[in-house]
C-alpha positions in Angstrom: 13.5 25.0 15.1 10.1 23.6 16.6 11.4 20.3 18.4 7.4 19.9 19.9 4.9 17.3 18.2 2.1 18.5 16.4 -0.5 19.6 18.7 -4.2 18.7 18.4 -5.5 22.0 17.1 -2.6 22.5 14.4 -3.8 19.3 12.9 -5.9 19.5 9.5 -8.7 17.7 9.6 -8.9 16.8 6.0 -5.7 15.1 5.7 -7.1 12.9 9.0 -10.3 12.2 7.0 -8.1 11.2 3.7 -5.8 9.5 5.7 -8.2 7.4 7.9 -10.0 6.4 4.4 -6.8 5.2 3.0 -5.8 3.4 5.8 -9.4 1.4 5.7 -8.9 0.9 2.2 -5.3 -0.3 1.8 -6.8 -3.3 4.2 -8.7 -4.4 0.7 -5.5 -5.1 -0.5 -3.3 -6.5 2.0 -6.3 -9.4 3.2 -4.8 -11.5 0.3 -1.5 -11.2 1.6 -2.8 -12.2 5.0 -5.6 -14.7 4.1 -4.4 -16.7 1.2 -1.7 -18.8 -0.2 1.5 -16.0 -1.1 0.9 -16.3 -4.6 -2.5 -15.6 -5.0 -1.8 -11.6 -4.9 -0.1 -12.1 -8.3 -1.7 -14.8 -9.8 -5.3 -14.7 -8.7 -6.4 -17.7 -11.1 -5.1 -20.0 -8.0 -7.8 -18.3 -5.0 -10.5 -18.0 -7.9 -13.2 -20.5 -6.7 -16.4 -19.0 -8.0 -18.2 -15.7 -9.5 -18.2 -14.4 -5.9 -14.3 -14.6 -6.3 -14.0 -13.0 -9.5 -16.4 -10.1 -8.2 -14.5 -9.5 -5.4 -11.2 -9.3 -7.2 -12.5 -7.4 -10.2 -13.8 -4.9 -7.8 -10.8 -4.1 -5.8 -8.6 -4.4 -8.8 -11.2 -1.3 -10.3 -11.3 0.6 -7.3 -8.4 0.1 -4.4 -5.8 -1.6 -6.2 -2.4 0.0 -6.2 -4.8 3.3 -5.7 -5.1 3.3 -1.6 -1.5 3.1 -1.3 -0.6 5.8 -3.5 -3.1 8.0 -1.7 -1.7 6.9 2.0 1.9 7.6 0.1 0.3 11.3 -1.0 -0.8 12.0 2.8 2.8 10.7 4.2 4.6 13.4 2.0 1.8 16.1 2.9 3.0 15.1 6.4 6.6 15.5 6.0 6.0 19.3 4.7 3.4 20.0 7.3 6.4 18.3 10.4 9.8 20.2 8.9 8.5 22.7 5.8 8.9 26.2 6.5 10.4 28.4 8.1 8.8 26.5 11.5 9.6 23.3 10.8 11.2 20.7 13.3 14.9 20.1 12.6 16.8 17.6 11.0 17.8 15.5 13.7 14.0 15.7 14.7 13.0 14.3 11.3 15.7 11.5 11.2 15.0 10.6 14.0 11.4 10.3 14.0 12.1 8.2 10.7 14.3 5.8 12.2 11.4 4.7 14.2 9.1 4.4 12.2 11.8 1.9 10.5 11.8 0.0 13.4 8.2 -0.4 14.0 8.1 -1.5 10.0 10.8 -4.1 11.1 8.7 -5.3 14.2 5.7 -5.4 12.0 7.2 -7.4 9.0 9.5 -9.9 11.3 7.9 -10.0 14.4 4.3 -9.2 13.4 4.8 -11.9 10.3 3.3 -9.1 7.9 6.1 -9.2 4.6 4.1 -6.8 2.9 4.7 -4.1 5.1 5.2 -0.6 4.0 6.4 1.0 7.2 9.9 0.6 6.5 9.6 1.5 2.6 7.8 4.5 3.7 10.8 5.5 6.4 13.2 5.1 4.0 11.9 7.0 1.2 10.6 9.3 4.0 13.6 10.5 5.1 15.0 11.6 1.4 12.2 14.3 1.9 13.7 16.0 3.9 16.3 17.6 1.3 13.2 18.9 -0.5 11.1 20.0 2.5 11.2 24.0 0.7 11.3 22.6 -2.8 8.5 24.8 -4.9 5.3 23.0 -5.5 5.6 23.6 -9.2 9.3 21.7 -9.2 8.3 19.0 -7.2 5.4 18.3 -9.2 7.1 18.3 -12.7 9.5 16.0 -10.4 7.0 13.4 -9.9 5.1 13.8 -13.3 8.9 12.8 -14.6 9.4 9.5 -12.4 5.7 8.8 -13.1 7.0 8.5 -16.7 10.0 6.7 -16.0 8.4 4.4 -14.2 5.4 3.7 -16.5 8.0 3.2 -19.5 10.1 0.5 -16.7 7.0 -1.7 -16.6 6.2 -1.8 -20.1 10.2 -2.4 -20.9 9.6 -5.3 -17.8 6.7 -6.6 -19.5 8.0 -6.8 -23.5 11.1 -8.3 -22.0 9.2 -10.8 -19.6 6.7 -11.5 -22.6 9.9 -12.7 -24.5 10.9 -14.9 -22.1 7.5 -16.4 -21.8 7.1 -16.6 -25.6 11.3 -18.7 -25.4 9.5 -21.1 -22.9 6.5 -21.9 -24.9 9.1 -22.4 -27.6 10.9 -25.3 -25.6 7.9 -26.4 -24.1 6.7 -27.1 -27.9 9.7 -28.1 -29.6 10.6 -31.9 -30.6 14.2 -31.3 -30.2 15.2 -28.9 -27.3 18.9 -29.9 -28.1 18.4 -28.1 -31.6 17.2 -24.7 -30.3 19.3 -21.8 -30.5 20.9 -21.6 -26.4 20.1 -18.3 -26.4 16.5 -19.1 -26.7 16.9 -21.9 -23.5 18.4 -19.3 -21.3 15.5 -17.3 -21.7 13.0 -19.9 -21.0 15.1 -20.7 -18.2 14.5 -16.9 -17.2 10.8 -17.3 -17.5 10.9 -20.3 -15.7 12.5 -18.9 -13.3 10.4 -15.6 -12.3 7.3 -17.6 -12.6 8.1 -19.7 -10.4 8.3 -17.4 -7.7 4.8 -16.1 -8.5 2.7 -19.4 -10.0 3.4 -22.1 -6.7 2.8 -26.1 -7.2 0.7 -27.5 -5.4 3.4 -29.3 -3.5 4.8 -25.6 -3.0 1.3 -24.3 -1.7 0.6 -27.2 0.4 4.1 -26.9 2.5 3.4 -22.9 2.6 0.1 -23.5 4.3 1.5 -25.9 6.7 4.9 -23.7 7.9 1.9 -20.9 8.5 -0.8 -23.1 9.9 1.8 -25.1 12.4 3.0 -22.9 14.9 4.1 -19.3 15.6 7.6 -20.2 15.4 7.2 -22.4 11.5 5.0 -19.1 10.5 7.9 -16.4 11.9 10.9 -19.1 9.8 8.7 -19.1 6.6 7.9 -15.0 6.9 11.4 -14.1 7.5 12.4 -15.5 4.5 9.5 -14.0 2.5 10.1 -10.3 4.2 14.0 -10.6 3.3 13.1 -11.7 -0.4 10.6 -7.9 0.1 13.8 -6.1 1.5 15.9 -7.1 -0.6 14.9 -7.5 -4.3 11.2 -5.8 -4.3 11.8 -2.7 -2.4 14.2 -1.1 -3.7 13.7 -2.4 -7.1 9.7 -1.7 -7.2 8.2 -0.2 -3.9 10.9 2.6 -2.8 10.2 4.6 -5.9 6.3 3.8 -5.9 6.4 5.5 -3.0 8.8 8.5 -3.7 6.9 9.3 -6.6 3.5 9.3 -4.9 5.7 11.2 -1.7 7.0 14.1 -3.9 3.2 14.3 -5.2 1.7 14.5 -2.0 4.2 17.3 -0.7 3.3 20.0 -4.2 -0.5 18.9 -3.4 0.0 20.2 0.1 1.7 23.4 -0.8 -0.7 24.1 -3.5 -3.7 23.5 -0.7 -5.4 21.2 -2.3 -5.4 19.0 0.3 -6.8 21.6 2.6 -10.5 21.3 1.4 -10.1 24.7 0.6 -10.3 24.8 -3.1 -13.9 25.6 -4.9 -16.5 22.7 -5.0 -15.6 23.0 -9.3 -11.8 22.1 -8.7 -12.6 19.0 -6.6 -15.3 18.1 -8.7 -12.9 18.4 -12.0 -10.2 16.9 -9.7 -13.3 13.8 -9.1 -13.9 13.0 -12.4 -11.0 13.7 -14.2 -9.1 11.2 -11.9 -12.2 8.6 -12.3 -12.9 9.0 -15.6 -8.9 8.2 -16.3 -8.6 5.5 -13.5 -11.7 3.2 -14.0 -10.6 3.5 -17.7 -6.6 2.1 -17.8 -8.3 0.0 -14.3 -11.3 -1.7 -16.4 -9.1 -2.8 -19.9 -6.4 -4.0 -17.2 -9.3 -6.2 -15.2 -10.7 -7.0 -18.4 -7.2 -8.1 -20.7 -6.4 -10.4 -17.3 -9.5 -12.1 -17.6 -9.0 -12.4 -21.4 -6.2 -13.7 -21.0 -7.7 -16.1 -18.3 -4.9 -14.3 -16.1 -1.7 -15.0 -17.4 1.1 -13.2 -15.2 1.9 -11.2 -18.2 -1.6 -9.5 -18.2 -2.0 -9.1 -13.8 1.5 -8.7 -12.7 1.3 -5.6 -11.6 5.3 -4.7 -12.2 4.2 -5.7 -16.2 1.7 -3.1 -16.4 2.5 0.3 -18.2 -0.3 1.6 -17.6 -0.5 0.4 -13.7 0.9 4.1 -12.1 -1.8 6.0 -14.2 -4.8 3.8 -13.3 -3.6 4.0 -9.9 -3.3 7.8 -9.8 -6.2 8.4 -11.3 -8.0 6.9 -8.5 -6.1 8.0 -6.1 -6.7 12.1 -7.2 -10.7 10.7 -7.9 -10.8 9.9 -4.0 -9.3 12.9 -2.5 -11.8 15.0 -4.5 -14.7 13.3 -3.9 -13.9 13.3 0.2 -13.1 16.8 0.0 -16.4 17.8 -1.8 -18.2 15.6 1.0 -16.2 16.7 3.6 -17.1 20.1 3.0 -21.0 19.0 2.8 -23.4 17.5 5.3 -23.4 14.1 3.7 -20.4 12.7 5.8 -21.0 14.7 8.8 -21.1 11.3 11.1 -18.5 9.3 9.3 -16.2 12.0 9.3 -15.5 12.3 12.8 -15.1 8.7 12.6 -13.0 8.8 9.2 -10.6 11.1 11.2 -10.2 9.7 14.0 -8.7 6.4 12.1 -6.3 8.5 10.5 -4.9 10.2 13.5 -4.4 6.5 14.9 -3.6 5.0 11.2 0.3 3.6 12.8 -1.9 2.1 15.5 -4.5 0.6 13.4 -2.4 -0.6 10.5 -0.2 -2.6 13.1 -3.5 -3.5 14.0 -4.5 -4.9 11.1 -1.3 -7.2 11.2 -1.8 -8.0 14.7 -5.6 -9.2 14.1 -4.3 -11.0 10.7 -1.4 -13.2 13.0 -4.2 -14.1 15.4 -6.4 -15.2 12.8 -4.7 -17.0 10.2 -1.4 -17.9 11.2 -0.5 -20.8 13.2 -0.3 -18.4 16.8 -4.4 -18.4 16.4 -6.8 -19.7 14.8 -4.7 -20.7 11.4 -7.2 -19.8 9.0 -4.8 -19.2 6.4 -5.8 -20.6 2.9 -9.0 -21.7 4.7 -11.6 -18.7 3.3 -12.1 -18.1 -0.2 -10.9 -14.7 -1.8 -14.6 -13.4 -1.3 -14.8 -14.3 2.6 -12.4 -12.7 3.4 -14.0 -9.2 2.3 -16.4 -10.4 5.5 -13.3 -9.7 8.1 -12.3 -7.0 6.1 -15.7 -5.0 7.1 -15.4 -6.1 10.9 -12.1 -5.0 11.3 -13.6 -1.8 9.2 -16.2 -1.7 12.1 -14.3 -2.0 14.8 -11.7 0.4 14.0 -14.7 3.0 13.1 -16.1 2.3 16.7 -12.6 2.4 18.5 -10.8 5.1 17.0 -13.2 7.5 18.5 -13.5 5.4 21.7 -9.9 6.1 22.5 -9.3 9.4 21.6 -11.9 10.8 23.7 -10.0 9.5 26.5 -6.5 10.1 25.1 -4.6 12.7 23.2 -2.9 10.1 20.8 -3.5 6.7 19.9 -0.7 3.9 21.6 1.5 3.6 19.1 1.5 7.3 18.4 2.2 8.1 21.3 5.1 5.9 21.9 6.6 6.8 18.7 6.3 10.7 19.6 8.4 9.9 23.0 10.9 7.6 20.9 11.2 11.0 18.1 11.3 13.6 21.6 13.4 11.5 24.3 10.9 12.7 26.8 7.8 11.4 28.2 4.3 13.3 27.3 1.1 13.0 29.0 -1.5 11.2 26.7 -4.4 10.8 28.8 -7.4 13.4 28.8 -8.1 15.0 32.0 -11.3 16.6 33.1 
């Protein structure tokens, strides 16, 4: 077994370029978590100020939402094939190993870093199942996923009916003139509803003390995120964002195997693969954006987890982007960008840390506590500098090293040895 990291010219460049993109793009997502009060992710009605607002999350719900991550998921489970699949791959230890760290810089990130949204350690857990189908056949693991997809589809409509009942047992207390005279059965579930939407729809005595605990102080920001993160760990994770990952995982790794994700297939696959995946995902994406706002966003109709048609929006885009950046990749269009685009993704550990390290400078109480102090559509105006910046430095640094910081750090953790990094000559 190869027990050596990936050297620069084995690397594909594609899956750099793919990866760099969704790296930019999951950063559309995870400014909300960052910027506003907690709830505003899941009920945007309480950050919806203006048009400008509704634009901005209209257009991320149409084009990034859930869609970014699945395509980052996609490229970590191309990445597991390409580190142990075959008959050259690195070992199990080797793989375990390199996962365990990864958990631990997804720990450092959510705890330390204050980022509860973190999908490090989801993606080291789910990561490591891979390894026990590293020589799976593309066309198994694909019926694999196409059968979870399903399952998980027909799990949020199920949440969503039975959630909707609840909701529908609470309007019934809410309107009655005798609550004493309703069936119990019928008060338990309102108490349900009452329950799960209050984790998601904050007062404004509940928004107010958030704010404060993340405005005060580094240490009043690390209490209030610890408890958030462990909430994530222990309820979300495994219930929700472990198998949105696997799925996406098991995906990515038949992709790889069939090539697609080499940029090696004819300009008519990727452009089937474009708007095929398009055509689907702006559909189930625009009656979702458009039965929220009908609905004048009731959590029934933008909870995410509620949506049964959430994974195949999401996928849609997700297969729309990787051929459309394959078709440019392989033309002159991106030809400047896509240096840059790759370069992101060879550093996307470093820069997605980044992202959390900026985000505790800026809005929590450690910096400049700006938290719940820009509107939904400002913050789209960090978003693009930290875009900028990462474009410019990316490049920067690898000309001068081999490996971005925290690549290279988690390459000696994985190996037990240190490896030169800097360029000579």
């Amino acid at each position: 077994m190869i027990q050596a990291p990936v050297s620069e010219a084995q690397r594909i460049e594609s899956l750099d370029v793919l990866r760099g993109f969704a790296l930019l793009g999951i950063l559309l997502l995870n400014i909300v978590g960052f910027g506003l009060v907690s709830s505003a992710y899941s009920s945007p009605s309480e950050a919806m100020t203006g048009l400008a607002d509704l634009i901005a999350w209209s257009s991320v719900e149409l084009f990034a939402e859930g869609a970014m991550r699945g395509l980052f998921s996609i490229l970590f489970g191309a990445g597991v094939v390409l580190f142990v699949g075959g008959a050259e791959g690195r070992g199990a230890g080797i793989h375990f190993k390199r996962n365990f760290w990864l958990l631990a810089f997804g720990l450092f990130d959510a705890y330390l870093l204050l980022w509860n949204g973190d999908i490090l350690i989801n993606y080291a857990l789910a990561g490591a199942l891979l390894y026990f189908v590293r020589d799976v056949k593309p066309g198994r693991l694909l019926a694999t996923a196409i059968v979870l997809f399903v399952m998980l589809s027909a799990f949020y409509g199920v949440t969503n009916l039975a959630l909707s009942t609840t909701q529908q047992a609470a309007l019934q207390v809410e309107q009655a003139d005798d609550v004493d005279s309703l069936d119990p059965r019928i008060l338990e579930a309102a108490q349900q509803w009452e329950d799960f939407a209050g984790d998601f729809q904050l007062s404004a005595e509940q928004k107010a003390q958030e704010l404060a605990a993340r405005q005060g102080s580094y240490g009043s920001a690390l209490a209030w995120n610890a408890k958030k993160t462990n909430e994530m760990l222990t309820f979300v994770l495994p219930l929700y964002l472990f198998w949105d990952a696997l799925v996406m995982m098991l995906l990515g790794m038949a992709l790889y195997k069939y090539g697609v994700l080499h940029g090696t297939r004819s300009p008519a696959f990727y452009k089937k693969l474009m708007w095929g995946g398009f055509s689907i995902g702006l559909l189930v994406n625009a009656t979702e954006v458009y039965r929220a706002i009908d609905n004048d966003f009731a959590l029934p109709s933008v909870f995410a987890q509620m949506q049964a048609t959430y994974h195949i929006g999401r996928l849609g885009m997700a297969l729309g982007y990787i051929g459309l950046l394959l078709l440019l990749i392989n033309s002159s269009i991106l030809t400047g960008l896509r240096a840059r685009l790759a370069s992101v993704g060879r550093m996307a550990l470093t820069n997605y840390l980044m992202h959390s390290f900026i985000a505790l400078l800026l809005f929590t109480g450690a910096g400049f506590a700006l938290v719940g102090e820009l509107t939904r559509a400002q913050l789209y105006a960090v978003v693009i500098a930290i875009w900028v910046l990462q474009l410019w430095l990316s490049p920067w640094w690898l000309a001068r090293y081999r490996f971005g910081p925290v690549e290279w750090l988690w390459r000696v953790l994985t190996y037990g040895k240190l490896m030169p990094n800097r360029r000579t000559g």
